[in-house]
N, C-alpha and C positions, 0 to 999 in steps of 0.2 A: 592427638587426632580425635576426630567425632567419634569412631568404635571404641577408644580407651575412655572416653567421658560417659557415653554411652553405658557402657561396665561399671563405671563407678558408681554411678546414679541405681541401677540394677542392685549393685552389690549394698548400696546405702541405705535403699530403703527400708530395709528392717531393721539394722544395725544401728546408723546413724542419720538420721530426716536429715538433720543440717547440713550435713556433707552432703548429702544424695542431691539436696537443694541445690550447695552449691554449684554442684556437677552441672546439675541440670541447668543454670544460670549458663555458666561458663560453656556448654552443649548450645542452648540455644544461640547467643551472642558468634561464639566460631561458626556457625551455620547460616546465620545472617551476613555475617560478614563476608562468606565464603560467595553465599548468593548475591549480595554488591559488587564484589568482585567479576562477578561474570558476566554482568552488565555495565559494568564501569565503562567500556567501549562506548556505549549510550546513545543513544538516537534522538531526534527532535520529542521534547517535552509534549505532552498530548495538546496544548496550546498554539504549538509552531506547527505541529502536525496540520490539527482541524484548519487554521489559519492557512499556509499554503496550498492543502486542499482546495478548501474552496478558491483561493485566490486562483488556484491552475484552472479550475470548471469556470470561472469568470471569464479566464482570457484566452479558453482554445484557441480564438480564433485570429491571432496572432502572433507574432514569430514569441517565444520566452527566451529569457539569457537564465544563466545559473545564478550572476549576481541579483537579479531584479528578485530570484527566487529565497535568496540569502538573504533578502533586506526583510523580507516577511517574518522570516523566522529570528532575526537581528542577529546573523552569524555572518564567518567570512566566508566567502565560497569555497574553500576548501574542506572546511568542516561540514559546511550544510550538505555538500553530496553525500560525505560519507555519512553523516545523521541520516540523511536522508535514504539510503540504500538502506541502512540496519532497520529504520522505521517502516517502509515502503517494500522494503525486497525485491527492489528494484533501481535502477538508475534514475536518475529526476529524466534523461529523455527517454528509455525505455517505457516507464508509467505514465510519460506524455503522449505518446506515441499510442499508448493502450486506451488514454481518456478520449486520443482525437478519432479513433476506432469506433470506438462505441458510441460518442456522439454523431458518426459519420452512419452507424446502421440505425438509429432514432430518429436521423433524418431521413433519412433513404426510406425508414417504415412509417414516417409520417406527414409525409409531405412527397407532392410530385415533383421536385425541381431536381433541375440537372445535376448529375452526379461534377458537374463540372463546378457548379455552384454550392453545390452539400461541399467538395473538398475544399472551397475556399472560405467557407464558414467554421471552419473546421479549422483553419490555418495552416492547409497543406497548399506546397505552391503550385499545384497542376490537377486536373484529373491522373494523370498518366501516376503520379507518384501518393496520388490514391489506392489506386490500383496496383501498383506493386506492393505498397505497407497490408494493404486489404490480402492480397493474393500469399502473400509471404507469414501472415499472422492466422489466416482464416484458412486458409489453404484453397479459396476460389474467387473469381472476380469480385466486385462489389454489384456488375447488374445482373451477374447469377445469384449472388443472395439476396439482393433486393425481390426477384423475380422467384423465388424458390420460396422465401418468406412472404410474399406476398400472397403467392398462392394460397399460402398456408392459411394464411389468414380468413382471405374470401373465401375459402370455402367451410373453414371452423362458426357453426350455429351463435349467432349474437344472443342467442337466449340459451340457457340449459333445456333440455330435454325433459 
C-alpha cells in the first residue's frame, strides 16, 4: 500500500538512500497508476471536447441527433454520451438545452425580434416551448426577463461616473 511504501522511503533515508529510492520509485508509480485508474472511465479528449463544442454553438439553430454529435468526436453514440456526460457534466441534450438558453437571452438583449423568432433561431419548435425550457430553467418567462434586463440596462450610465 502507498502508507507501507511511504514508511519505507521515511525509514531509508538515513539508513539506506537506495532502498528509500527505491520506495520512493515504487511510491510514486502505485500513485500514478492508482490516479489512471480513477479516470480510466474517461471522457472526450480535450480535442473532441473543443471540436463538438464549437460544432453545437454552430448549429443551435437546428434540430442535433447524438450520432451527428458522435461523428465529431469519431466515436459511437453510445460512448460519446457517456464521454460526453463525464466531460460536460451534463447530458449532450441537457447542455443543449442550456446553449439554446443563453443564446435565447443574447438575443432577447440584443436585438428587438420576436420572442417567436429568437426561439426559432435558437432551434426551438415554438415560442410556447421557449417559454416553458425558459420558465422551468430561469424560473420566469422569457418577456419578463427580457423586460426586467432591459430595464436594467437603460437605466445603468454608458459612461462611468
Amino acid at each position: 500500500t502507498a502508507e507501507a511504501l511511504l514508511e519505507d522511503v521515511r525509514r531509508g533515508l538515513d539508513r539506506n538512500p537506495e532502498a528509500a529510492r527505491a520506495a520512493a520509485v515504487r511510491l510514486v508509480t502505485l500513485l500514478t497508476l492508482s490516479a489512471a485508474g480513477k479516470g480510466s472511465r474517461g471522457g472526450l479528449a480535450p480535442w473532441q471536447k473543443r471540436r463538438v463544442d464549437r460544432y453545437l454553438r454552430r448549429s443551435l439553430h437546428r434540430p442535433l441527433r447524438i450520432e451527428e454529435l458522435a461523428e465529431q468526436a469519431a466515436l459511437s453514440a453510445s460512448h460519446f454520451a457517456r464521454a460526453f456526460k463525464d466531460s460536460f457534466g451534463a447530458t449532450p441534450q441537457r447542455y443543449i438545452t442550456g446553449l439554446r438558453l443563453e443564446r435565447a437571452q443574447q438575443l432577447m438583449l440584443g436585438t428587438d425580434d420576436p420572442l417567436s423568432q429568437i426561439a426559432l433561431a435558437c432551434g426551438l419548435a415554438s415560442q410556447a416551448h421557449l417559454s416553458k425550457l425558459f420558465r422551468r430553467w430561469l424560473g420566469e418567462t422569457p418577456s419578463a426577463w427580457r423586460r426586467r434586463h432591459r430595464t436594467r440596462a437603460s437605466l445603468s450610465p454608458l459612461t462611468p461616473p
